[in-house]
N, C-alpha and C positions, 0 to 999 in steps of 0.2 A: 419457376425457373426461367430464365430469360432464354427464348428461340431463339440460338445461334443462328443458324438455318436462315430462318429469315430475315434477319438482322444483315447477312451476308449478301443475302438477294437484293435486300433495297440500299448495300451500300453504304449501312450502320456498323463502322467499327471503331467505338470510342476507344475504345483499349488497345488500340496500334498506338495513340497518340500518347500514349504513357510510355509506350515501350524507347517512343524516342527521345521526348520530354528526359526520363532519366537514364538514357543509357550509360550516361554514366557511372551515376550509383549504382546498377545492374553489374557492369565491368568490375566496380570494387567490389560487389560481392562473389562474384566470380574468379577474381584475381584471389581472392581470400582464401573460397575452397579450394582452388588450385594447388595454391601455397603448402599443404599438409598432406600434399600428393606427391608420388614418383612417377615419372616418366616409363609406360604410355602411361594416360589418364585412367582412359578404360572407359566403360559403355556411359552411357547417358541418354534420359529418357525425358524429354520435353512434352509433357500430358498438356493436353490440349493445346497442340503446338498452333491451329490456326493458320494461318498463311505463312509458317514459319519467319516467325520475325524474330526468333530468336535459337533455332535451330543450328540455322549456317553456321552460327558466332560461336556455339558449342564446338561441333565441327574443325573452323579455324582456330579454335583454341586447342587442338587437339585428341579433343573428345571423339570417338564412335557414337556418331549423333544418330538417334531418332526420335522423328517427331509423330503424334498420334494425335488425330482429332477425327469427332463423328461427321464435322460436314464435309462431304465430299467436294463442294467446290473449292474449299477452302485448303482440302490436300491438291488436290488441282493445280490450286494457281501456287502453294510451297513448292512444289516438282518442276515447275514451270519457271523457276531461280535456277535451275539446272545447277546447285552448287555440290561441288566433289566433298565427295564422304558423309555423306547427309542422306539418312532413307525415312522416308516415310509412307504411312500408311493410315488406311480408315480406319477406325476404330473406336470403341469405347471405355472411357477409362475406368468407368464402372464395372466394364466386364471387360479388365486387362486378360483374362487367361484363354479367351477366344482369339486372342489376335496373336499367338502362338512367338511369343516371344522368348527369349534367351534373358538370361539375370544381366544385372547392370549395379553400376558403382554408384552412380548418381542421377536424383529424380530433379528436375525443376517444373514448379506447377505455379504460372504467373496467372493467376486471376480466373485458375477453371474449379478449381476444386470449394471454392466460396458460392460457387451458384448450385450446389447441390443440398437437397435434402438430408435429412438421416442417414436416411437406408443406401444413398446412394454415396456419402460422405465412405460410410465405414467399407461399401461395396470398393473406392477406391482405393483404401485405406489396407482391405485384406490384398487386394491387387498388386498395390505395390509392395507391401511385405511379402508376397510371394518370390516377386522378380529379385528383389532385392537381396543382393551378396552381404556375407559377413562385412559390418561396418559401411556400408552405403550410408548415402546422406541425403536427403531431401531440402531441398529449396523453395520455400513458397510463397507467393505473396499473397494476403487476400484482404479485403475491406472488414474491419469489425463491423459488429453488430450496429444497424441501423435502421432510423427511422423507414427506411427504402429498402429497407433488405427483402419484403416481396419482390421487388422488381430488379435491384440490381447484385443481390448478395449480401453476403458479410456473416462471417464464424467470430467467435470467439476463440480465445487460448484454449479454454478447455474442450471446446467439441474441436477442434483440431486434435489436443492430446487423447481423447473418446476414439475418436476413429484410426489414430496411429497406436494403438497401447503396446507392440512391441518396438518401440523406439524411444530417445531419450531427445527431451527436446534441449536444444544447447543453447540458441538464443532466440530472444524474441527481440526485434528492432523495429521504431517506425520507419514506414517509407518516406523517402521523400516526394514531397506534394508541391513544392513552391511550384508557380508559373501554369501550374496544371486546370484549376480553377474545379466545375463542378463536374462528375460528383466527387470525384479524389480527394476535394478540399471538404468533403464532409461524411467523410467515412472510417474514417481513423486507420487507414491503411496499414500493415505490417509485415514485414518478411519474421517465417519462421527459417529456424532452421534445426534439422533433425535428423540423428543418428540410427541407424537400426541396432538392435542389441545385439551380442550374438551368442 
């Protein structure tokens, strides 16, 4: 599993440069789940939010945003955006039920839930089916299975649908990769996305 931790210390964060790379297609997918929503939105739960780079934008989308990630410098410097309506906290999304949360409408998990194991896949898996209200949706993107996937990630559809079994998955879309180069351009990237039963 890749050290976030340290990765943050020496100033390693490839995965910001995706966030900006596509925010637009980000937006469209957000604009989408929006769209089969009423006014408020309602909570949202950005797991391994990271230095929130993608928190606020919940937020001003109208969402009750929180973000959740284990390194602490990294909620730090999110708090440190001082943006209104946005809470964050330390925490682990493998043990969502320690960090004494309230249920929520919708999960977004960009690129954390790919670096986990089994055990720790399904640990986030029961997590979020706890928090998760009648008909929540989860948004995810993660790297398929690869040559790299010791060091950088990547699930399959299926051990994504293994560790979510009370949910329906509704689409599976690639990401878009142009202009992004390596390793995006060799991981077969994908946003799921997924319904809780009820």
């Amino acid at each position: 599993m890749t050290n976030y931790a340290r990765m943050y210390r020496l100033r390693l964060t490839p995965w910001e440069r995706y966030g900006k790379a596509a925010a637009a297609s980000i937006a469209a997918l957000l604009d989408r789940e929006e769209a089969e929503r009423s006014l408020p939105l309602g909570r949202a739960l950005d797991l391994g939010c990271g230095r929130g780079q993608f928190t606020p934008d919940l937020a001003r989308r109208g969402w009750e945003a929180v973000g959740i990630d284990y390194v602490p410098a990294a909620i730090e410097a999110a708090k440190s955006r001082d943006v209104t309506g946005v809470t964050y906290l330390v925490g682990d999304v493998t043990d969502l039920q320690s960090a004494g949360l309230e249920a929520f409408d919708f999960f977004l998990d960009i690129g954390c839930f790919q670096g986990f194991d089994v055990a720790q896949r399904s640990a986030e898996g029961r997590g979020v089916s706890a928090l998760a209200k009648p008909n929540a949706t989860l948004l995810m993107l993660a790297f398929g299975p690869n040559r790299m996937r010791s060091r950088i990630g990547g699930v399959s559809q299926a051990e994504v649908e293994e560790a979510f079994p009370e949910w329906e998955l509704l689409t599976v879309e690639p990401a878009e990769t142009s202009g992004l180069g390596w390793p995006m351009n060799k991981t077969n990237p994908q946003w799921y996305r997924l319904r809780r039963r009820t």
